[in-house]
TORFILUM-268239 format. One line per 2 residues: number of its first residue (from 1); their letters; for each residue x, y, z of N, C-alpha, C. Coordinates in nm, 3 decimals. Example, Ala and Ser with C-alpha at 12.3 -4.5 7.8 and 13.67 -1.06 7.14 Angstrom:
2
1 = AS = 1.319,-0.569,0.780,1.230,-0.450,0.780,1.320,-0.330,0.780  1.285,-0.225,0.708,1.367,-0.106,0.714,1.290,0.003,0.787;
! end
This chain:
103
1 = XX = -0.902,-6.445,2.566,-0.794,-6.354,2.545,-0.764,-6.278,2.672  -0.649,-6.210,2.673,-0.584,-6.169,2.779,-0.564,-5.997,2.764;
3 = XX = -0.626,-5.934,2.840,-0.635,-5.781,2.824,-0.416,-5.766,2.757  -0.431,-5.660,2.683,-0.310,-5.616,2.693,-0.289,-5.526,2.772;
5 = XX = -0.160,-5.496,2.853,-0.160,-5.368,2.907,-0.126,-5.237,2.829  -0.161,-5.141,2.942,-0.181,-5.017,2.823,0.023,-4.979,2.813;
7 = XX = 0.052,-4.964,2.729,0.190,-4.887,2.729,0.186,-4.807,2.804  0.343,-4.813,2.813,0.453,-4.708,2.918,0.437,-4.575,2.862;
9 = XX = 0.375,-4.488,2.991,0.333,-4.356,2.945,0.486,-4.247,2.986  0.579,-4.262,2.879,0.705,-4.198,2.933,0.689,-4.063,3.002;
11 = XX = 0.579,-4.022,3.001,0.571,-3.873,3.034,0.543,-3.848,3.215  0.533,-3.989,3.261,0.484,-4.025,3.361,0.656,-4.036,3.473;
13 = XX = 0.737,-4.023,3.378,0.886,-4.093,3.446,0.915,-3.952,3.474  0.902,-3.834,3.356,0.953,-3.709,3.428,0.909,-3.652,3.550;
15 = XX = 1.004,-3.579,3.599,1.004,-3.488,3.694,0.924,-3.388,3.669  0.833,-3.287,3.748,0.763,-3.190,3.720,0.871,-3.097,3.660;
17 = XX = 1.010,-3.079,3.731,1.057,-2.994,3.658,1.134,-3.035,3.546  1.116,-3.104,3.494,1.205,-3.171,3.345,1.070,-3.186,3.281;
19 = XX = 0.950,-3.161,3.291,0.867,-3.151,3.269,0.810,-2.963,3.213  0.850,-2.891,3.283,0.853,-2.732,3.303,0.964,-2.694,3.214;
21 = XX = 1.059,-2.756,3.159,1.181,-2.716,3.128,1.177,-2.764,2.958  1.102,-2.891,2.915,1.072,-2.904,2.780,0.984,-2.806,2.760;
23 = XX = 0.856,-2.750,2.812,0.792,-2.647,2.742,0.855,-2.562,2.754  0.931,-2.486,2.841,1.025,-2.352,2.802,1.105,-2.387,2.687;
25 = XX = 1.162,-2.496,2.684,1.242,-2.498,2.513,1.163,-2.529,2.403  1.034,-2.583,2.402,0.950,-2.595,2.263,0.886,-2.455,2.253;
27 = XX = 0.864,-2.359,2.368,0.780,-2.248,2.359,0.912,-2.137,2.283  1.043,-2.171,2.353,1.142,-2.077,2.314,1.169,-2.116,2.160;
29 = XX = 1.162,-2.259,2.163,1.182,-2.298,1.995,1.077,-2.218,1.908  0.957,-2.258,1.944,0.838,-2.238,1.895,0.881,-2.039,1.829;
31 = XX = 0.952,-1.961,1.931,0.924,-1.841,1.919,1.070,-1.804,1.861  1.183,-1.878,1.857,1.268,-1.828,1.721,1.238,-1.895,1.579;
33 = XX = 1.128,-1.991,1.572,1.062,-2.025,1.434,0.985,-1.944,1.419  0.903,-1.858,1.498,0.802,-1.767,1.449,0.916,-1.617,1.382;
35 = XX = 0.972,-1.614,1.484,1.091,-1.470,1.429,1.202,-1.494,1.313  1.185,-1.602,1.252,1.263,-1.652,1.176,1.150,-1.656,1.035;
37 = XX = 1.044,-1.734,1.083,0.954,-1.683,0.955,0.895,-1.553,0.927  0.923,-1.418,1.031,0.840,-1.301,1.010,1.016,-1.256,0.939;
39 = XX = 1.124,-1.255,0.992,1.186,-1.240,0.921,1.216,-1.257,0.716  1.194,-1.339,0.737,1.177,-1.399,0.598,1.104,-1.351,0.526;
41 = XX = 0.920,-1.349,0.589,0.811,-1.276,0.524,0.892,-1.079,0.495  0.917,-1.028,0.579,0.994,-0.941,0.569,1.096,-0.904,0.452;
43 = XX = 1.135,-0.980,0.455,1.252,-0.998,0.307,1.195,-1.005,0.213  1.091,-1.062,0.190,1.028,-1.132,0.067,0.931,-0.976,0.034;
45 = XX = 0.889,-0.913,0.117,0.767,-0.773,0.136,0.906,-0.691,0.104  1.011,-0.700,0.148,1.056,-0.536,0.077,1.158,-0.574,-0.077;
47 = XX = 1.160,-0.725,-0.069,1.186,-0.748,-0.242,1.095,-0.684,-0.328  0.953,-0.719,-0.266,0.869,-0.699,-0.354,0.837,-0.606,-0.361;
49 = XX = 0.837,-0.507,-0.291,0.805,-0.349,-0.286,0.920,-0.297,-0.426  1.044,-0.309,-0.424,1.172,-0.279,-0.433,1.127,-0.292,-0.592;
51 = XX = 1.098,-0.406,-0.609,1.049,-0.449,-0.768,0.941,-0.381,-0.820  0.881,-0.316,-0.738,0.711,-0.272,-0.843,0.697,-0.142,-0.793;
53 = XX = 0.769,-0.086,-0.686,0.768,0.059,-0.653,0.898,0.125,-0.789  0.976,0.065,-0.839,1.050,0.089,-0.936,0.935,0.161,-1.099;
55 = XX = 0.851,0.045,-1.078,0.737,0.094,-1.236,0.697,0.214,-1.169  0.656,0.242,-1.069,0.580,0.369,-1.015,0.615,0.478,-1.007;
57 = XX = 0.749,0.498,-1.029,0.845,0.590,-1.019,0.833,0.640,-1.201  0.873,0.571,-1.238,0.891,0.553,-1.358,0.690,0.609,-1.460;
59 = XX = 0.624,0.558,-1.425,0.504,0.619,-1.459,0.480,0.717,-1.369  0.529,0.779,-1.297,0.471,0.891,-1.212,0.574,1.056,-1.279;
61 = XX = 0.721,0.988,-1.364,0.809,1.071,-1.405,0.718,1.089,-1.554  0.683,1.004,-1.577,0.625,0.995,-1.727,0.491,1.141,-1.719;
63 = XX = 0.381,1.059,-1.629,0.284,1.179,-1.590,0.342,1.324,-1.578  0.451,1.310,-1.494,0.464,1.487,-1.477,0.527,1.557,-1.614;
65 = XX = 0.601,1.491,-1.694,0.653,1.519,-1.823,0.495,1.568,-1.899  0.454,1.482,-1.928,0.311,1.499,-1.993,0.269,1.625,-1.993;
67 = XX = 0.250,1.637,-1.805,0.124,1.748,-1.753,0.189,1.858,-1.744  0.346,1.883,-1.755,0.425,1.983,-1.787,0.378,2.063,-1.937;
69 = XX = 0.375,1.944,-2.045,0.365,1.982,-2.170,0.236,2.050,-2.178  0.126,1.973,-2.132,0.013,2.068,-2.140,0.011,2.178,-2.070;
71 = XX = 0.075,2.176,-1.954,0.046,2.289,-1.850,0.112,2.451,-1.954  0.209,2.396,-2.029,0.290,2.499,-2.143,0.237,2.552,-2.251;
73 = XX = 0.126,2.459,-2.287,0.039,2.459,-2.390,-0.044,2.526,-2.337  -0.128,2.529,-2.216,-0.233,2.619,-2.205,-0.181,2.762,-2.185;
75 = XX = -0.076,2.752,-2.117,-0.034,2.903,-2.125,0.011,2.936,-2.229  0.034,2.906,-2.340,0.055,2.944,-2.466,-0.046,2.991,-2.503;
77 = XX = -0.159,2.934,-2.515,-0.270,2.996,-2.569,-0.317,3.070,-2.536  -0.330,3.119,-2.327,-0.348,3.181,-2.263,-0.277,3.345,-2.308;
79 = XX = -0.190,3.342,-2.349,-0.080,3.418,-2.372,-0.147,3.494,-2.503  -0.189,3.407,-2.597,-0.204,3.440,-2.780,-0.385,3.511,-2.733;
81 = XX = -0.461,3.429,-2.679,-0.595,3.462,-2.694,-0.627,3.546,-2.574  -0.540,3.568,-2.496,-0.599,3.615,-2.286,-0.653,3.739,-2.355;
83 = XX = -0.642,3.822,-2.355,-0.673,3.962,-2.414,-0.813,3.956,-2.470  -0.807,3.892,-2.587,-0.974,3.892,-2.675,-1.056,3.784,-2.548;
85 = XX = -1.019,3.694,-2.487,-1.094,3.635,-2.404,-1.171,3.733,-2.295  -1.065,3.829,-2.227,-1.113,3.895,-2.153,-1.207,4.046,-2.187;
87 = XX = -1.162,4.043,-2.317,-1.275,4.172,-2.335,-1.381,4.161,-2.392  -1.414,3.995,-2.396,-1.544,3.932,-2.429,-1.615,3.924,-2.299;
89 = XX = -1.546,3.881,-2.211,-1.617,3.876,-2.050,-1.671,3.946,-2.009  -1.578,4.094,-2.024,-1.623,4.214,-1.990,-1.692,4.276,-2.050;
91 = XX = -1.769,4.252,-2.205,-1.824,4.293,-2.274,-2.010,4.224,-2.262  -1.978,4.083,-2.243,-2.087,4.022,-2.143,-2.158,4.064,-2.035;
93 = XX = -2.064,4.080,-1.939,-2.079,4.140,-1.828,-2.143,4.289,-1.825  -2.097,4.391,-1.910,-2.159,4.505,-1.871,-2.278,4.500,-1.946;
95 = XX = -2.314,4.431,-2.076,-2.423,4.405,-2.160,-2.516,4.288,-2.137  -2.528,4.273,-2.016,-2.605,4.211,-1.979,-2.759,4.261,-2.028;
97 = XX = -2.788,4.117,-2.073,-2.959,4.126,-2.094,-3.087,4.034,-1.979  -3.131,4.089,-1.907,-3.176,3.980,-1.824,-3.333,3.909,-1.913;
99 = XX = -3.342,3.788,-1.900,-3.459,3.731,-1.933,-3.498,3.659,-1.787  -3.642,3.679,-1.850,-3.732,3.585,-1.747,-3.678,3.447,-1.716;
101 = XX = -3.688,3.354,-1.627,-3.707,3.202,-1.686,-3.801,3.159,-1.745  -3.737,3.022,-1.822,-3.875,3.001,-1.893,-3.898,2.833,-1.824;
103 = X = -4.060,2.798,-1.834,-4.123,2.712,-1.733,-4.114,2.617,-1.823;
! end
């Protein structure tokens, strides 16, 4: 048998600078496919924000409704009982009994 020869290495016909000039356009390609997919990722991150920051709003209006109602409620009671509460404190307080600890 008869060696084959190796194929025509086309890369061998360019010029250094036609050579210099495809990697500036695969590197420039290369880098409006990258800004084209961060774009995109981008779009897709503030869809998705847009969609589920909506529930959050929405349970965060809910919470303050809630903690309003109680916050009304304790001062209601605050209001009905503050008085007998406080002259129990003070009735504690000056009638103090001290005990030992015990072991």
């Amino acid at each position: 048998m008869y060696p084959t020869p190796n194929p025509p290495n086309h890369t061998t016909h360019l010029t250094p600078q036609d050579r210099t000039k495809r990697v500036k356009d695969a590197r420039n390609e290369a880098q409006k496919e990258i800004e084209d997919y961060k774009t995109e990722k981008e779009n897709e991150y503030q869809k998705f924000e847009k969609e589920h920051s909506s529930g959050n709003q929405k349970a965060e209006e809910d919470a303050k409704k809630a903690t309003d109602v109680k916050v009304k409620e304790i001062d209601d009671i605050g209001k009905k009982s503050g008085s007998k509460v406080v002259d129990q404190l003070i009735t504690a307080v000056t009638n103090a009994k001290p005990e030992p600890p015990r072991k």
